[in-house]
C-alpha positions as CSV (number, residue, x, y, z in Angstrom):
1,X,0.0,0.0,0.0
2,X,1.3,3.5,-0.8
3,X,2.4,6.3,1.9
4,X,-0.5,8.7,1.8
5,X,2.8,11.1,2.9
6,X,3.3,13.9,0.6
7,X,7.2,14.3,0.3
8,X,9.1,17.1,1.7
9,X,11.9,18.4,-0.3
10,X,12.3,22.0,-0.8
11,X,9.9,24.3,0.7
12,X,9.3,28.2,-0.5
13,X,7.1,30.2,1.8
14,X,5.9,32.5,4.0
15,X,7.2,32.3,7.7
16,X,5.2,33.3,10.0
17,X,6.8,34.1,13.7
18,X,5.3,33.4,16.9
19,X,7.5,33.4,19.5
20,X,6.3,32.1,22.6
21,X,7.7,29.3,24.9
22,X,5.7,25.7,25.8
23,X,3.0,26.9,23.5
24,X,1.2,23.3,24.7
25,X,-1.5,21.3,22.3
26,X,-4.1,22.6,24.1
27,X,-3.2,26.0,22.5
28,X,-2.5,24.6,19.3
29,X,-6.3,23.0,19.3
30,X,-8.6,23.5,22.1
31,X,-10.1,20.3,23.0
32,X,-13.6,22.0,22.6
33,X,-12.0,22.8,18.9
34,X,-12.1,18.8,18.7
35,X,-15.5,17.5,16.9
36,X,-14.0,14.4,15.7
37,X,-11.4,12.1,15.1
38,X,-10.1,12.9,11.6
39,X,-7.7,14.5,10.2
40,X,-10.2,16.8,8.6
41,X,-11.8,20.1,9.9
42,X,-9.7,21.0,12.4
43,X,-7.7,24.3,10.5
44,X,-10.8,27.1,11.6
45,X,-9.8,25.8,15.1
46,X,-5.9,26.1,15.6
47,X,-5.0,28.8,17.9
48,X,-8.7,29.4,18.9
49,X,-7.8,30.5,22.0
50,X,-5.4,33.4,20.1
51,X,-6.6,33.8,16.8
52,X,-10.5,34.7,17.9
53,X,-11.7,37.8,20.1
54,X,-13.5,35.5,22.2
55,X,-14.0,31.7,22.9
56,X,-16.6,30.2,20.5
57,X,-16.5,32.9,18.2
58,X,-14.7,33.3,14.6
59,X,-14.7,37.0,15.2
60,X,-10.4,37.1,14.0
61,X,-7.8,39.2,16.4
62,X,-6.4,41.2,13.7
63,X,-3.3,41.4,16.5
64,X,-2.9,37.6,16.5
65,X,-0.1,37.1,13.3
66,X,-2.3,34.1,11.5
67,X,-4.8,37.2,10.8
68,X,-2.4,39.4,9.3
69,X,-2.5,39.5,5.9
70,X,0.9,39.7,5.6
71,X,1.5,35.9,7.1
72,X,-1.6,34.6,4.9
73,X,-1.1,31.6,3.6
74,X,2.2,31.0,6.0
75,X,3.5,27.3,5.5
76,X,6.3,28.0,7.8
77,X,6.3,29.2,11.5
78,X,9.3,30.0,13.5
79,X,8.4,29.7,17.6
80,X,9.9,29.0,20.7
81,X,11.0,26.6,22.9
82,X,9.6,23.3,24.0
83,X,6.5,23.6,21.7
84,X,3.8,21.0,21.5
85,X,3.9,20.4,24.9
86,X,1.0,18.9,26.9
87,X,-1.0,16.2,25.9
88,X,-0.4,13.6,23.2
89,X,-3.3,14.7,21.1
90,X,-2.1,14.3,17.7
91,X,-4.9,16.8,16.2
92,X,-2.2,19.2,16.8
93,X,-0.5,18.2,14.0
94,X,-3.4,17.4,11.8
95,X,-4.6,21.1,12.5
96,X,-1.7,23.0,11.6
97,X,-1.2,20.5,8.6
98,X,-4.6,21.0,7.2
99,X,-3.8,24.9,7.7
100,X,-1.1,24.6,5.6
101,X,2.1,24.4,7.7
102,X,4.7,21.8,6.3
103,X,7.7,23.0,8.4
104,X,7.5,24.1,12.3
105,X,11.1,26.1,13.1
106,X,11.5,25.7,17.2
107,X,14.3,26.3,19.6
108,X,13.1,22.7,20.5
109,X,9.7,20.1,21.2
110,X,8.3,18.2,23.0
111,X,9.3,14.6,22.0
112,X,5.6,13.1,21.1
113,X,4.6,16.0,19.4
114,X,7.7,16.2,16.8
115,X,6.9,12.1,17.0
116,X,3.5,13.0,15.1
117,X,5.0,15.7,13.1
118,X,7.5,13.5,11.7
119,X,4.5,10.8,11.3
120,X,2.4,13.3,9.1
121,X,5.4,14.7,6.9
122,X,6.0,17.8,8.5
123,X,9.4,19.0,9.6
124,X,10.0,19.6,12.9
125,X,13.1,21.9,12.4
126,X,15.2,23.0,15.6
127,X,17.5,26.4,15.3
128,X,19.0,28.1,18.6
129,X,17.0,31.2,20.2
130,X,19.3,33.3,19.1
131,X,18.6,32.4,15.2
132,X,15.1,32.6,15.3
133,X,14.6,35.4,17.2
134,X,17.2,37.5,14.1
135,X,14.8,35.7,11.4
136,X,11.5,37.0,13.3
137,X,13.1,40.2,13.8
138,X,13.3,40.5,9.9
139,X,10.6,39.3,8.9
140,X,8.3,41.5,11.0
141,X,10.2,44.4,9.3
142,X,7.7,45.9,6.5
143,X,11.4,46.0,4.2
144,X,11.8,42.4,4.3
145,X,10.0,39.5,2.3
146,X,8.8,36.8,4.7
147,X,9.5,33.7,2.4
148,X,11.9,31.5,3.5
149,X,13.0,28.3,1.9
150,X,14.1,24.9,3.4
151,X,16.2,22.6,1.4
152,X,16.0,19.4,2.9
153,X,18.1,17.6,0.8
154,X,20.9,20.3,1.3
155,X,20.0,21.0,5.1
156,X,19.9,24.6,4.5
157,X,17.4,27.1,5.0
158,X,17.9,30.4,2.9
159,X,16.1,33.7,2.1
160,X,16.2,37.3,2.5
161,X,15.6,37.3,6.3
162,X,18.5,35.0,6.7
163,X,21.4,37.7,6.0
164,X,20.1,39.1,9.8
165,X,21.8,35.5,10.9
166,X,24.6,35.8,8.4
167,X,23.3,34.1,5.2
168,X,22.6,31.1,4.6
169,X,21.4,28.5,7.3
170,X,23.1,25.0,7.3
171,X,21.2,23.1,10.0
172,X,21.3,19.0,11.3
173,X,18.6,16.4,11.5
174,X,18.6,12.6,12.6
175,X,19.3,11.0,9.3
176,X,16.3,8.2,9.5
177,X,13.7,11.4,9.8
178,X,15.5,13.0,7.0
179,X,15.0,9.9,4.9
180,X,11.5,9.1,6.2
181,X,10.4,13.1,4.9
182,X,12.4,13.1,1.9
183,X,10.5,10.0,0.5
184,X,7.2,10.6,2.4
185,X,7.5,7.5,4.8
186,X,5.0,6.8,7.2
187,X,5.6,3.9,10.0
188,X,4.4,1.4,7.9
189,X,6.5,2.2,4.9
190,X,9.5,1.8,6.7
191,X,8.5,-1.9,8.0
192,X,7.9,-3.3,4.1
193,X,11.0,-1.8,3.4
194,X,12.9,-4.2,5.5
195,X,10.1,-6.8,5.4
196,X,13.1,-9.5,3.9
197,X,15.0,-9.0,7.1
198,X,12.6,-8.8,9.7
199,X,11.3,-12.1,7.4
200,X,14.7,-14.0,7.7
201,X,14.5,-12.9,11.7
202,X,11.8,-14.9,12.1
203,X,12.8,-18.0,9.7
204,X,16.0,-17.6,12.5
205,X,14.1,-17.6,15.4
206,X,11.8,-20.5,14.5
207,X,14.7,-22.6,14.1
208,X,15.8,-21.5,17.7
209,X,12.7,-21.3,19.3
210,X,10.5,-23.8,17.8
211,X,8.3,-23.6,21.4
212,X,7.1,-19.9,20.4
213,X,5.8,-20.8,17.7
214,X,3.5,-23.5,18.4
């Protein structure tokens, strides 16, 4: 069966910066944002609590960044440390994925959160404070375009922003995630793939452990 994963190579777009620390998933989605359990209407409801005057309304903050037109159609947003916190709810993910985001920048997250990210193809991409903070400072400047583009393939990020930080940005990332985004691998993926070996294991272990197998 085929990875319903869309691939993540390169990546041109608007960043948008929020920069706030342990922004947890109840932030990201309110649970009363939570109507089912697809993937599937959850974009109106990320950053409720922020991106609304008031809870239960859709009346938009025009202070919150989401609602600036500036940021509109933002695929990229830079933020703080330890984001994604909380609970394990991976709607998180599935609401800033159906918004449009393919790439969160952090200072760093919370490990089950960037688990789902990874899981849904998009990148969970760590920078120090110091970075970000230069890149948000640039691109909330009126004088600076807001795109920014990740090369995953080259580990660099790049754009006009990035001179604040000295041009170009190499950064790292584990080299199975890289693989897993690159190709749009989900979990499953990556088991066929080494469905000979994990077959031979067992031919192996039969022979060893006739017992388990009865």
């Amino acid at each position: 069966m085929a990875s319903m994963m869309q691939p993540f190579r390169t990546l041109t777009a608007v960043a948008a910066p929020l920069l706030r620390d342990n922004i947890d998933t109840d932030s990201i989605i309110p649970s009363r944002e939570i109507k089912s359990v697809g993937k599937r209407g959850l974009a109106a409801g990320l950053f409720a609590g922020w991106r609304y005057r008031s809870p239960g309304t859709r009346d938009p903050d025009p202070d919150f960044v989401l609602n600036q037109s500036r940021f509109a159609g933002a695929a990229i947003l830079l933020t703080g440390e330890n984001f994604g916190c909380g609970s394990s709810r991976e709607h998180a993910v599935w609401a800033l994925a159906e918004q449009g985001f393919r790439a969160i920048v952090a200072i760093s997250f919370a490990p089950i959160f960037q688990d789902n990210c990874i899981n849904n193809g998009v990148l969970p991409l760590c920078l120090p404070r110091g970075t970000i903070a230069l890149l948000a400072d640039a691109i909330l400047s009126a004088k600076c375009d807001p795109h920014l583009t990740i090369d995953l393939e080259r580990r660099e990020l790049s754009g006009a922003a990035t001179s604040a930080a000295g041009g170009v940005i190499a950064f790292s990332i584990d080299a199975e995630v890289r693989l897993r985004l690159l190709e749009g691998l989900d979990a499953i993926d990556l088991s066929l793939r080494r469905l000979t070996g994990l077959e031979a294991f067992e031919q192996r272990d039969r022979a060893d452990r006739p017992w388990v197998y009865l």
